[in-house]
Biopython code that builds the backbone (N, CA, C, O; Angstrom):
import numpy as np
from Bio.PDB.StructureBuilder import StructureBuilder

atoms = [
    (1, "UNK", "N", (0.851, -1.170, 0.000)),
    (1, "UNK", "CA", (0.000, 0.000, 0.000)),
    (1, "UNK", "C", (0.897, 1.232, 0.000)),
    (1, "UNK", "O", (2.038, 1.164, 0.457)),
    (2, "UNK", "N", (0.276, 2.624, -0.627)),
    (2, "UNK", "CA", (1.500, 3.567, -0.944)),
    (2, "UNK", "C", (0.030, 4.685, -1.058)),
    (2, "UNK", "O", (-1.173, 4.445, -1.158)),
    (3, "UNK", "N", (0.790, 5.911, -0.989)),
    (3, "UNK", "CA", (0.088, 6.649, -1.362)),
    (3, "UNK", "C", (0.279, 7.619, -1.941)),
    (3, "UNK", "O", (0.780, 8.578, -1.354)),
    (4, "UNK", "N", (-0.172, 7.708, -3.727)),
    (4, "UNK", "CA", (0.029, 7.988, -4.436)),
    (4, "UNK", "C", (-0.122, 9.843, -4.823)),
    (4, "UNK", "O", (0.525, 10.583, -5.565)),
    (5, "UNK", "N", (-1.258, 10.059, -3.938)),
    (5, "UNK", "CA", (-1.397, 11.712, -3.716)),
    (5, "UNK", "C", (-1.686, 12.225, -2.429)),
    (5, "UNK", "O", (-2.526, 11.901, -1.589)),
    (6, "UNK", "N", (-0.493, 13.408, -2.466)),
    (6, "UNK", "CA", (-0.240, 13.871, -0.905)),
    (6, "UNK", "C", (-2.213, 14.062, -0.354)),
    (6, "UNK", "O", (-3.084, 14.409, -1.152)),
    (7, "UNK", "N", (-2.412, 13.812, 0.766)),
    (7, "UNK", "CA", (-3.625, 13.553, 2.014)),
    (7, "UNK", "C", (-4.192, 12.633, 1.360)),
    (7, "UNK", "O", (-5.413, 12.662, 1.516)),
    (8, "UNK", "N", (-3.880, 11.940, 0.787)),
    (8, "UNK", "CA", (-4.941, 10.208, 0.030)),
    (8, "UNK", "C", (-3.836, 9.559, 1.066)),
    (8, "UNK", "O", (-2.622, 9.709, 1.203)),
    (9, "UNK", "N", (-5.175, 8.496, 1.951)),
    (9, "UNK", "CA", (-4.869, 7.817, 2.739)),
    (9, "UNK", "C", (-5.132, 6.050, 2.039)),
    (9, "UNK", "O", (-5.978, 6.117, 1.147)),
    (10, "UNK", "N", (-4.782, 5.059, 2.180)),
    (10, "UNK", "CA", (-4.918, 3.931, 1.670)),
    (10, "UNK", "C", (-5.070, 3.887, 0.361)),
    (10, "UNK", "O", (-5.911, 3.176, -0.189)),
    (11, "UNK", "N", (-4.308, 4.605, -0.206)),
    (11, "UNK", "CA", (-4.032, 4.189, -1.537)),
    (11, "UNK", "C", (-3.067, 2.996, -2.154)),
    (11, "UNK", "O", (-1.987, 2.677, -1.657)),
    (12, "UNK", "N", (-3.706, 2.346, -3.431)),
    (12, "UNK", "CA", (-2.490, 1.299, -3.782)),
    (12, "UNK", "C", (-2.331, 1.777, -5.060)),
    (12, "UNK", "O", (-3.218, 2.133, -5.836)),
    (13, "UNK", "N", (-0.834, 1.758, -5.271)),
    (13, "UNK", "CA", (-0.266, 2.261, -6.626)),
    (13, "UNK", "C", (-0.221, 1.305, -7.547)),
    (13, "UNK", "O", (0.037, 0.170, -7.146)),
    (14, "UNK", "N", (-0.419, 1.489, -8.764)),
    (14, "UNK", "CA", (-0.769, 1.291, -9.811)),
    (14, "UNK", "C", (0.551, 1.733, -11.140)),
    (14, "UNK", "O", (0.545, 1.531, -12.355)),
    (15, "UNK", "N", (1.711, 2.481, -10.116)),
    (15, "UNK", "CA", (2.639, 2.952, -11.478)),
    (15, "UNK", "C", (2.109, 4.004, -12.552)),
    (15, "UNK", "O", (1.042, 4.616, -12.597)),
    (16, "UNK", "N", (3.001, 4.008, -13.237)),
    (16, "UNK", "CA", (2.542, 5.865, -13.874)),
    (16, "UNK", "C", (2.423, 6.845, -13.572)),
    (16, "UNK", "O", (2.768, 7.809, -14.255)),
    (17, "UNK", "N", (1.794, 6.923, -12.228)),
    (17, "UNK", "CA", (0.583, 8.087, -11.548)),
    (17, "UNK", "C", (-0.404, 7.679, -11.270)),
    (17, "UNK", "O", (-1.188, 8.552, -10.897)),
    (18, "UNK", "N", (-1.016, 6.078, -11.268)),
    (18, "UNK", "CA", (-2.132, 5.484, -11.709)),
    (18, "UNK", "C", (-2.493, 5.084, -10.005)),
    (18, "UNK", "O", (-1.515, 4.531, -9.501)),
    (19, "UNK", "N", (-3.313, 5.193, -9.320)),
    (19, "UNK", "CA", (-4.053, 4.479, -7.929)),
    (19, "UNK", "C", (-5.031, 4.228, -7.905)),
    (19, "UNK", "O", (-5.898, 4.373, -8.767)),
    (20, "UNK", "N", (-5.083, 3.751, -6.792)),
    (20, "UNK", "CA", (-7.234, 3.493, -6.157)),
    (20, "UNK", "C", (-6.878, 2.809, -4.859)),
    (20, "UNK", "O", (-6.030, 2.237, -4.174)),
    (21, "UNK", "N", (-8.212, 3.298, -5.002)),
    (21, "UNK", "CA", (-8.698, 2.925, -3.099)),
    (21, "UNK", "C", (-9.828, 2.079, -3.636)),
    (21, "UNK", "O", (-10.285, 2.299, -4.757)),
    (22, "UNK", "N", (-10.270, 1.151, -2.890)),
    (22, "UNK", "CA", (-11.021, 0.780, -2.597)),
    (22, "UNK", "C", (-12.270, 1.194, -2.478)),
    (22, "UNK", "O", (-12.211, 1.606, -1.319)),
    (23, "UNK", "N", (-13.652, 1.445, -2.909)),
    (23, "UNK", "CA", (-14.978, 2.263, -2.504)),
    (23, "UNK", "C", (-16.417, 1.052, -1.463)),
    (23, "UNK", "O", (-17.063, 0.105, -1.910)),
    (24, "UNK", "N", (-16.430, 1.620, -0.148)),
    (24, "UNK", "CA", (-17.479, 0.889, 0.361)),
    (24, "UNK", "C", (-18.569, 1.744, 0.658)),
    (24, "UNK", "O", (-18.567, 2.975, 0.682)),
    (25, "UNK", "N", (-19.487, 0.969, 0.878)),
    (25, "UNK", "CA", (-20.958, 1.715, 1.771)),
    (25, "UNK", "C", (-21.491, 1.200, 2.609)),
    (25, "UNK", "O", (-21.152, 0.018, 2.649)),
    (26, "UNK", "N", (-22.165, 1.450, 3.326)),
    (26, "UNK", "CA", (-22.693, 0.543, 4.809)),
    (26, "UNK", "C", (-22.848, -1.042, 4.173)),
    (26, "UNK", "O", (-22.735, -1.931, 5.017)),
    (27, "UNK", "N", (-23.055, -1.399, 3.004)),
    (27, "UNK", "CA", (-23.308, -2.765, 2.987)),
    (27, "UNK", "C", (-21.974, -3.870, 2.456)),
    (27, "UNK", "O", (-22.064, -5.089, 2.314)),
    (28, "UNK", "N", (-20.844, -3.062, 2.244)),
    (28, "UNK", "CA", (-19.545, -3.198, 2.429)),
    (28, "UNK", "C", (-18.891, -2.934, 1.097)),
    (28, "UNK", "O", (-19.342, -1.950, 0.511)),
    (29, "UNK", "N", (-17.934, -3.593, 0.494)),
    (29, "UNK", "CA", (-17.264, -3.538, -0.596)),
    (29, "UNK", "C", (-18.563, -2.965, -1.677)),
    (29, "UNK", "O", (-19.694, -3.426, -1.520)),
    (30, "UNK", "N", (-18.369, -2.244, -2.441)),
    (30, "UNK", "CA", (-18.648, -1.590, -3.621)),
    (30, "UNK", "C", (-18.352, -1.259, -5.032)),
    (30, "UNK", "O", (-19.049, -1.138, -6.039)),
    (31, "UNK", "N", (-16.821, -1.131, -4.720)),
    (31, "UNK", "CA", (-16.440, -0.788, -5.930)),
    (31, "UNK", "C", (-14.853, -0.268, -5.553)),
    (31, "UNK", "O", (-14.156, -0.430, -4.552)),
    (32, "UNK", "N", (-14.611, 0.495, -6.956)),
    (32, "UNK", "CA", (-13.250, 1.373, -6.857)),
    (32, "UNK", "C", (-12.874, 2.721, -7.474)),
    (32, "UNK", "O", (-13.381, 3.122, -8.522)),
    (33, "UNK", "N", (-11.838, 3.489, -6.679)),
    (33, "UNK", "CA", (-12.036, 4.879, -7.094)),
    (33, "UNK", "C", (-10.428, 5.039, -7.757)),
    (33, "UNK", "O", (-9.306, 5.148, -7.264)),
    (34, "UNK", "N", (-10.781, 5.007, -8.636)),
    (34, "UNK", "CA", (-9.298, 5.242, -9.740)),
    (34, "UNK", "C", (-8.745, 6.817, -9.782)),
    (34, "UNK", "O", (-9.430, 7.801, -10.059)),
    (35, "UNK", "N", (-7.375, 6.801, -9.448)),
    (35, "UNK", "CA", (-6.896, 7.701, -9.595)),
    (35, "UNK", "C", (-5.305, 8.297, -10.335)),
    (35, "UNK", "O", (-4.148, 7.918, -10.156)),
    (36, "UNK", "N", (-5.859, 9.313, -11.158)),
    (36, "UNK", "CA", (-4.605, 9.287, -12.516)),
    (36, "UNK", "C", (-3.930, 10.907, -12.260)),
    (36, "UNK", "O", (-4.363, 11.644, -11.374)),
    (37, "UNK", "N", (-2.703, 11.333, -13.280)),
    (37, "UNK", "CA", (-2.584, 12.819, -13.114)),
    (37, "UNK", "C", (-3.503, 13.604, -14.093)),
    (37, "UNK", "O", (-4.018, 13.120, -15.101)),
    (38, "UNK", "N", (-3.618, 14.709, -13.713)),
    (38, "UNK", "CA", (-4.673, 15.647, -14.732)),
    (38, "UNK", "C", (-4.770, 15.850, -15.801)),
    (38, "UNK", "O", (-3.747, 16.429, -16.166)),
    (39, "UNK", "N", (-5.577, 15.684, -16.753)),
    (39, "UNK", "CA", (-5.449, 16.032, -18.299)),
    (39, "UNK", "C", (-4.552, 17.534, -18.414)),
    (39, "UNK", "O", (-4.299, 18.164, -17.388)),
    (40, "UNK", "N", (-4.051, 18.086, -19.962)),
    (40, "UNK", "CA", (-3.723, 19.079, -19.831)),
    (40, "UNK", "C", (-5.006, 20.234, -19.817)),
    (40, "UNK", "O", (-4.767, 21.431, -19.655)),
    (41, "UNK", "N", (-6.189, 19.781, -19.981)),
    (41, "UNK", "CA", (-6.958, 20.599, -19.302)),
    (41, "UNK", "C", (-7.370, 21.029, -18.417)),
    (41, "UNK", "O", (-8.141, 21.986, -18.494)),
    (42, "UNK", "N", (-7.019, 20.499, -17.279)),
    (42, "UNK", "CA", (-7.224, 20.646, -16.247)),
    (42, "UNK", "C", (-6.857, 22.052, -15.601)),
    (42, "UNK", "O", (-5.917, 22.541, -16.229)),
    (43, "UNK", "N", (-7.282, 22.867, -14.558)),
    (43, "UNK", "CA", (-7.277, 24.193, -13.546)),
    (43, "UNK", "C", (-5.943, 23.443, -12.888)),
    (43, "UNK", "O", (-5.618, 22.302, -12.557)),
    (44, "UNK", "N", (-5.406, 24.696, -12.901)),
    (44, "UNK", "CA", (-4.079, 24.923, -12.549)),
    (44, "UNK", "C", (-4.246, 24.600, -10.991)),
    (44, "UNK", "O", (-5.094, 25.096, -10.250)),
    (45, "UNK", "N", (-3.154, 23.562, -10.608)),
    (45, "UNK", "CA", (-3.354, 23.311, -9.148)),
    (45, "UNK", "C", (-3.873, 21.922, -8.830)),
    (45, "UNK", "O", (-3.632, 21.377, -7.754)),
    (46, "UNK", "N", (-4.589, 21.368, -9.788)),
    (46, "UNK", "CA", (-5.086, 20.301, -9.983)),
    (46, "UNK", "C", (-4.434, 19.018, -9.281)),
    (46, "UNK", "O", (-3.884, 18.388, -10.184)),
    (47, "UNK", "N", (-4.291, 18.485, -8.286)),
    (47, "UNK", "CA", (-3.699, 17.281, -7.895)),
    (47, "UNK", "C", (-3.742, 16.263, -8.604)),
    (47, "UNK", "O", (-2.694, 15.639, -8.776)),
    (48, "UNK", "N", (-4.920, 15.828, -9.191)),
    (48, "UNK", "CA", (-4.883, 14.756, -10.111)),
    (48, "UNK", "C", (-6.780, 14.162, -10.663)),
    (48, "UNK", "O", (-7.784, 14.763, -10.280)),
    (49, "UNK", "N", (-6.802, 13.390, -11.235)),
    (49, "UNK", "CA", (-8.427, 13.312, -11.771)),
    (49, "UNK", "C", (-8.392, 11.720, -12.010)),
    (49, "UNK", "O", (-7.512, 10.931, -12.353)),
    (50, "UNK", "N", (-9.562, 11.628, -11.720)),
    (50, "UNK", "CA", (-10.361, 10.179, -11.974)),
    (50, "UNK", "C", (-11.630, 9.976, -11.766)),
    (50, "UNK", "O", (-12.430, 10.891, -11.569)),
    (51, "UNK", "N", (-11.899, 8.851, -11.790)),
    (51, "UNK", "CA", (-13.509, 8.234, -11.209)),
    (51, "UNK", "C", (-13.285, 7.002, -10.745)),
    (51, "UNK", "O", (-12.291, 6.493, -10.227)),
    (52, "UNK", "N", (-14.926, 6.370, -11.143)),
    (52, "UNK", "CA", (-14.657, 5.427, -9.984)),
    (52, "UNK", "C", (-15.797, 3.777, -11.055)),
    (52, "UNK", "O", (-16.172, 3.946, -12.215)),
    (53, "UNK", "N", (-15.979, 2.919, -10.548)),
    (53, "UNK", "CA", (-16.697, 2.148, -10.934)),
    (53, "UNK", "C", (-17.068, 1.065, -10.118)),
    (53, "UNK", "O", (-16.114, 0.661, -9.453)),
    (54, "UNK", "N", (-18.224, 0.390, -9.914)),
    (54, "UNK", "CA", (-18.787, 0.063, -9.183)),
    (54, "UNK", "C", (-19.738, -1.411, -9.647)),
    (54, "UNK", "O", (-20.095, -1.472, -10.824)),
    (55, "UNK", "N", (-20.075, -2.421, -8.815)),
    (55, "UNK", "CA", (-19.919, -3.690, -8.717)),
    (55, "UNK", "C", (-21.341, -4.193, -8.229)),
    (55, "UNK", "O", (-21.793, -5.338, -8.240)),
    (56, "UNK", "N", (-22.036, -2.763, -7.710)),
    (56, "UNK", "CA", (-23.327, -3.496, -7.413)),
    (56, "UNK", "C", (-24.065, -2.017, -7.113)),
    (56, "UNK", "O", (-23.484, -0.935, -7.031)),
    (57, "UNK", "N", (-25.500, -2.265, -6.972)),
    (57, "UNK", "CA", (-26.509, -0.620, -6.859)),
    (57, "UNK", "C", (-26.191, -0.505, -5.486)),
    (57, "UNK", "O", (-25.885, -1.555, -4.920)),
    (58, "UNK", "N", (-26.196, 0.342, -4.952)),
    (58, "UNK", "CA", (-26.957, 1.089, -3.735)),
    (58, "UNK", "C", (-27.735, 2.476, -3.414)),
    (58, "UNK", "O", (-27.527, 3.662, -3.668)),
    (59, "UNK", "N", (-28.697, 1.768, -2.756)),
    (59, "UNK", "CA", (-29.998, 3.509, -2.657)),
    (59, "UNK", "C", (-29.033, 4.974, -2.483)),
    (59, "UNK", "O", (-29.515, 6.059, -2.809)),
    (60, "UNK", "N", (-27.876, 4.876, -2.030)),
    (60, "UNK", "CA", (-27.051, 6.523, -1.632)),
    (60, "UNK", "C", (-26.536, 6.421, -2.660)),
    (60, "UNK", "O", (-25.955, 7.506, -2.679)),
    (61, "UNK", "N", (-26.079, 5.584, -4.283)),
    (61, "UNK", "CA", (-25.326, 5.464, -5.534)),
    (61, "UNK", "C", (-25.846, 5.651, -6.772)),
    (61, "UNK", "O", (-27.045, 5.394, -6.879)),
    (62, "UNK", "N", (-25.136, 6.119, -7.962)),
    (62, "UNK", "CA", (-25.835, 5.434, -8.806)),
    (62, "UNK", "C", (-25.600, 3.890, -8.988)),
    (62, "UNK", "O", (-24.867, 3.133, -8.351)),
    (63, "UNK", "N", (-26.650, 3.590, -10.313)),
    (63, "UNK", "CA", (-26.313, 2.073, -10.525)),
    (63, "UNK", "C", (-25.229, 1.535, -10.944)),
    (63, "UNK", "O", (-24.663, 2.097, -11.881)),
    (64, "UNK", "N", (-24.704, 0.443, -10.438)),
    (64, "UNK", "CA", (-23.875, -0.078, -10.699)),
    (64, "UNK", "C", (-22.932, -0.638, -12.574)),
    (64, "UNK", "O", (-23.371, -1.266, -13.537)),
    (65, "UNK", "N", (-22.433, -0.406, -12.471)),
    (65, "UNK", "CA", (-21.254, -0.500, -14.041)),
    (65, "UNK", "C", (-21.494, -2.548, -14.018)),
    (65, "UNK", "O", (-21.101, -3.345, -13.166)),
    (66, "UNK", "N", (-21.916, -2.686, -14.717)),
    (66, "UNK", "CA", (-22.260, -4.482, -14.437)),
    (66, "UNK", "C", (-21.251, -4.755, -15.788)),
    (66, "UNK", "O", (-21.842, -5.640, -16.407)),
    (67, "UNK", "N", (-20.216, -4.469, -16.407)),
    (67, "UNK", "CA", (-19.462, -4.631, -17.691)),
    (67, "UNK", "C", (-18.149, -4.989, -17.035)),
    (67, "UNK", "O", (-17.349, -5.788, -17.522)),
    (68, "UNK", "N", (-17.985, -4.354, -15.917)),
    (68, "UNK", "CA", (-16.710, -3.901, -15.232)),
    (68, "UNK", "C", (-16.533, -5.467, -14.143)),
    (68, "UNK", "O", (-17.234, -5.712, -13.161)),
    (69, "UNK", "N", (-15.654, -6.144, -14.569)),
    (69, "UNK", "CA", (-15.562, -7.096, -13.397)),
    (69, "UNK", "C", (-14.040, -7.262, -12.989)),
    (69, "UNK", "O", (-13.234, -6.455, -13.453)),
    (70, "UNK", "N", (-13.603, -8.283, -12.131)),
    (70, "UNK", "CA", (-12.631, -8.046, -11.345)),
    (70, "UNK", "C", (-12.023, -9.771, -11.939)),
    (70, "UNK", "O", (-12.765, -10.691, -11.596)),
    (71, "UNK", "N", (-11.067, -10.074, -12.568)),
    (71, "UNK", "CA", (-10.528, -11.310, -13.203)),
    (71, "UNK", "C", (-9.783, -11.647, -12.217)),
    (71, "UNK", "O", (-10.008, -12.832, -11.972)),
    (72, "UNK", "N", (-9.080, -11.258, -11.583)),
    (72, "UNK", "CA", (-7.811, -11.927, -10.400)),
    (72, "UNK", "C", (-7.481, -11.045, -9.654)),
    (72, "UNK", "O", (-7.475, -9.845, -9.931)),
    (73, "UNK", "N", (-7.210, -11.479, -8.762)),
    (73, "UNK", "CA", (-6.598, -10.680, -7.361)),
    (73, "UNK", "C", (-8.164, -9.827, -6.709)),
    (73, "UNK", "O", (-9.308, -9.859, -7.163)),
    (74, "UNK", "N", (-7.793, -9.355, -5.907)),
    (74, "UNK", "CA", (-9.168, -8.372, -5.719)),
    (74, "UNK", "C", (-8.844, -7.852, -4.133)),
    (74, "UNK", "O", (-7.661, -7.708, -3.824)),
    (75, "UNK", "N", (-9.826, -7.592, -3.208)),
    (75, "UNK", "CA", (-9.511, -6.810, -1.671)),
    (75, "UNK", "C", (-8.927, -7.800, -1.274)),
    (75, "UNK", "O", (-9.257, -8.983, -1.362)),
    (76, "UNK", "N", (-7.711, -7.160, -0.659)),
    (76, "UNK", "CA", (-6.649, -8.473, -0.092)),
    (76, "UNK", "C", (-5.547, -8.964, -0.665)),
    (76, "UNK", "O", (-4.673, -9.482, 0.030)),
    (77, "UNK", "N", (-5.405, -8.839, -2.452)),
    (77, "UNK", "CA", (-4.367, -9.017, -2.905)),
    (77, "UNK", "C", (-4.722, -8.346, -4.200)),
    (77, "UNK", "O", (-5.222, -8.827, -5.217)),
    (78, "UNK", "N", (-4.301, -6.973, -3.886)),
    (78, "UNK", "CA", (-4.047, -5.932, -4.776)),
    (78, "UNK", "C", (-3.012, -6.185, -5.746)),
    (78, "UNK", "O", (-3.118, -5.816, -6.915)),
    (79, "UNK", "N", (-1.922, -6.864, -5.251)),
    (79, "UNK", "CA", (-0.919, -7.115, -5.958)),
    (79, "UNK", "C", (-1.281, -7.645, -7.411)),
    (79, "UNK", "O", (-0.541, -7.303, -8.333)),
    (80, "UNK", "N", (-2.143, -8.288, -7.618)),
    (80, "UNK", "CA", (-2.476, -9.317, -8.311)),
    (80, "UNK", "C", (-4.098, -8.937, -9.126)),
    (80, "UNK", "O", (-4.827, -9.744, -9.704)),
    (81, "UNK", "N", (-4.271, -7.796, -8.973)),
    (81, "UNK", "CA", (-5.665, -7.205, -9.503)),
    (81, "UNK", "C", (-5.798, -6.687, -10.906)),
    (81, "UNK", "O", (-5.271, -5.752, -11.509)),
    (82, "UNK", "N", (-6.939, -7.878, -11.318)),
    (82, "UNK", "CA", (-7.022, -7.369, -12.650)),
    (82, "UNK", "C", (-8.450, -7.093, -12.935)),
    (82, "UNK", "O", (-9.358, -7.824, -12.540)),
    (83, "UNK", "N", (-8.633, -5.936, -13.683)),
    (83, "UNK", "CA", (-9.960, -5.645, -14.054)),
    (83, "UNK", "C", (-10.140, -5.586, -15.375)),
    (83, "UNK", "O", (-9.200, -5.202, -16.072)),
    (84, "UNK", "N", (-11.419, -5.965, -15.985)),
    (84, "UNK", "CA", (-12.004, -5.311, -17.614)),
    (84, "UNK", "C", (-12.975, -5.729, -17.263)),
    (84, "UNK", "O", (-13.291, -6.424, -16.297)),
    (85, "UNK", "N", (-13.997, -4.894, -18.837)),
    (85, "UNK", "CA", (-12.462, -4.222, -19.863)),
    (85, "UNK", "C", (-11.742, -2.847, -19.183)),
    (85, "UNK", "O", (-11.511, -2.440, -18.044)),
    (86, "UNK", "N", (-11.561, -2.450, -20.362)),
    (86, "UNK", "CA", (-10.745, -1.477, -19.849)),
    (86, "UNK", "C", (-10.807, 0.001, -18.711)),
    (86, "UNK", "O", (-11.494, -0.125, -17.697)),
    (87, "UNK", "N", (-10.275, 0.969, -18.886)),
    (87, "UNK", "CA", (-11.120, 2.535, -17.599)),
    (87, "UNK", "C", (-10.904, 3.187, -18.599)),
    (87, "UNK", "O", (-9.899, 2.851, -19.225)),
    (88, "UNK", "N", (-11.580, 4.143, -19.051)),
    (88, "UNK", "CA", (-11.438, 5.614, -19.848)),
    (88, "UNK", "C", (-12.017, 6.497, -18.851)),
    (88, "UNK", "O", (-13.178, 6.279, -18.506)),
    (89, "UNK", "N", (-11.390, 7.434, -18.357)),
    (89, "UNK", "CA", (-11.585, 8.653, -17.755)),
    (89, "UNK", "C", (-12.751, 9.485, -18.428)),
    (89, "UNK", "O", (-12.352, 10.180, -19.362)),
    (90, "UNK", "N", (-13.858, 9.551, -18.207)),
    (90, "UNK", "CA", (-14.678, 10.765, -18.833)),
    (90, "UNK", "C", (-14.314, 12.249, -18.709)),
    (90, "UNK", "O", (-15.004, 12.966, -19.433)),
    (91, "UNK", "N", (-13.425, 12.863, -17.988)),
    (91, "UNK", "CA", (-12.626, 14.341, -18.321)),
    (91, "UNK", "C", (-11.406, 14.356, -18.933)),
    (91, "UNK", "O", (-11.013, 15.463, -19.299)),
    (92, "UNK", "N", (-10.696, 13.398, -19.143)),
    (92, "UNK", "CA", (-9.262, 13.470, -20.158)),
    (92, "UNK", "C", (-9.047, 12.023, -20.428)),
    (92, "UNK", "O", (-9.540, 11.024, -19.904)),
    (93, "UNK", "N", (-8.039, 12.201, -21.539)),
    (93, "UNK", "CA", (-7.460, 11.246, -22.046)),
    (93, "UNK", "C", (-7.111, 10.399, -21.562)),
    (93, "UNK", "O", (-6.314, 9.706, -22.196)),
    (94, "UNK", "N", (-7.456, 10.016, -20.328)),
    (94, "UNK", "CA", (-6.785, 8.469, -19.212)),
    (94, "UNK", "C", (-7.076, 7.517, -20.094)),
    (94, "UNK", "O", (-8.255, 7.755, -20.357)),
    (95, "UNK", "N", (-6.685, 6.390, -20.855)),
    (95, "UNK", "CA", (-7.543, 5.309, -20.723)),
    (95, "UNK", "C", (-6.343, 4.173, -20.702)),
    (95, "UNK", "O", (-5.187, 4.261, -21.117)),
    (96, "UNK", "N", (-7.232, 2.762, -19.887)),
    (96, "UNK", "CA", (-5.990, 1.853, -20.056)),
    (96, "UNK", "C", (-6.353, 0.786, -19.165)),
    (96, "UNK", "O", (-7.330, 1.206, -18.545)),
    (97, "UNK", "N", (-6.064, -0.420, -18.765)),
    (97, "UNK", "CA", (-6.324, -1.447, -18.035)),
    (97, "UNK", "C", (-5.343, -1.548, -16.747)),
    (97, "UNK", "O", (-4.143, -1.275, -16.781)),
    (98, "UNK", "N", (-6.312, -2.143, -15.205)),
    (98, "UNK", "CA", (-5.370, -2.746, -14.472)),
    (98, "UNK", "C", (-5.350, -4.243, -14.445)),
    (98, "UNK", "O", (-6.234, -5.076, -14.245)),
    (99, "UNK", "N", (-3.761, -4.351, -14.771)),
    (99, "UNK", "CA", (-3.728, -5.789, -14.939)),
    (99, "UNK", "C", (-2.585, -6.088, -14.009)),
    (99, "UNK", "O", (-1.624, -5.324, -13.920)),
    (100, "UNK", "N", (-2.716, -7.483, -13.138)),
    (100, "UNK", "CA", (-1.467, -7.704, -12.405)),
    (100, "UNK", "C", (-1.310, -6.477, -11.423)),
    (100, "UNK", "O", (-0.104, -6.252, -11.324)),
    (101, "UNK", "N", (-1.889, -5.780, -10.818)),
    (101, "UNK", "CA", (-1.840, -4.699, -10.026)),
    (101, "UNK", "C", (-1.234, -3.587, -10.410)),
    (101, "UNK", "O", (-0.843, -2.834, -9.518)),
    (102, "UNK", "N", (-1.002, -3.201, -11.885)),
    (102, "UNK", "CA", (-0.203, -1.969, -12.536)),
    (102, "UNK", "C", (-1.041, -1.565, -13.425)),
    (102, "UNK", "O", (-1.947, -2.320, -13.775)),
    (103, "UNK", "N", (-0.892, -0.145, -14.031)),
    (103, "UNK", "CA", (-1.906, 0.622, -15.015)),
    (103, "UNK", "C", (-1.078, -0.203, -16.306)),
    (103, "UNK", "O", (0.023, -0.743, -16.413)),
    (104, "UNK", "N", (-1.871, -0.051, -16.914)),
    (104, "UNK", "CA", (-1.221, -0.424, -18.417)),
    (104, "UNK", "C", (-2.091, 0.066, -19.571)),
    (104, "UNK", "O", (-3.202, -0.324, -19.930)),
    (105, "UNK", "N", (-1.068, 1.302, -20.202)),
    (105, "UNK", "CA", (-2.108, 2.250, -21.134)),
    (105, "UNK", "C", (-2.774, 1.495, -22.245)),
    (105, "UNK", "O", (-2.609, 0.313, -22.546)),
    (106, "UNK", "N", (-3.499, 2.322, -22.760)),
    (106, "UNK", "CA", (-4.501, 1.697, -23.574)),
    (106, "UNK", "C", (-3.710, 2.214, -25.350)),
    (106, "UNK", "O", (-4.265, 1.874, -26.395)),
]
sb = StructureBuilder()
sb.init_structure("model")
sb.init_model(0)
sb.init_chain("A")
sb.init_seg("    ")
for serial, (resi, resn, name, xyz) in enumerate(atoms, 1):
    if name == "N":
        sb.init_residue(resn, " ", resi, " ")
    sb.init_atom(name, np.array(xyz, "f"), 0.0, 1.0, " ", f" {name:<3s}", serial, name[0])
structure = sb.get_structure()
């Protein structure tokens, strides 16, 4: 575990610039919140940009991304976490897969 942007607490790195945390809600595991550096569009000051995707509904969420699944590794062995298909960032050019617990561009 590392943390990839200064006051992000439990972050796991991903290489590049690439992280995530983990996302829960009272009914536990949820999903994940991906985190990359800023497009060049981005406001000056910008720490960094991402989103997030998610594994099941909940009433405080929207609905769940049901495309998005988790192939190996998962909470507990990050090391080894692979997701698809792939993440495209909806505010910049991010896009790319985690495979084996590292970003790998698209």
């Amino acid at each position: 575990m590392t943390t990839a942007y200064p006051e992000r607490e439990h972050e796991f790195d991903l290489g590049d610039g690439h992280s995530f945390v983990w996302f829960y809600d009272s009914e536990g595991l949820f999903g994940l919140i991906e985190h990359h550096p800023p497009g060049p569009d981005a406001p000056p000051g910008t720490p960094y940009c991402g989103g997030y995707i998610a594994w099941r509904s909940s009433s405080s969420r929207p609905p769940a991304f049901p495309k998005h699944q988790i192939i190996a590794g998962g909470e507990g062995d990050e090391e080894h976490l692979t997701i698809a298909p792939s993440l495209a960032c909806r505010t910049c050019e991010s896009h790319g897969w985690i495979r084996g617990g590292k970003w790998v561009d698209a």
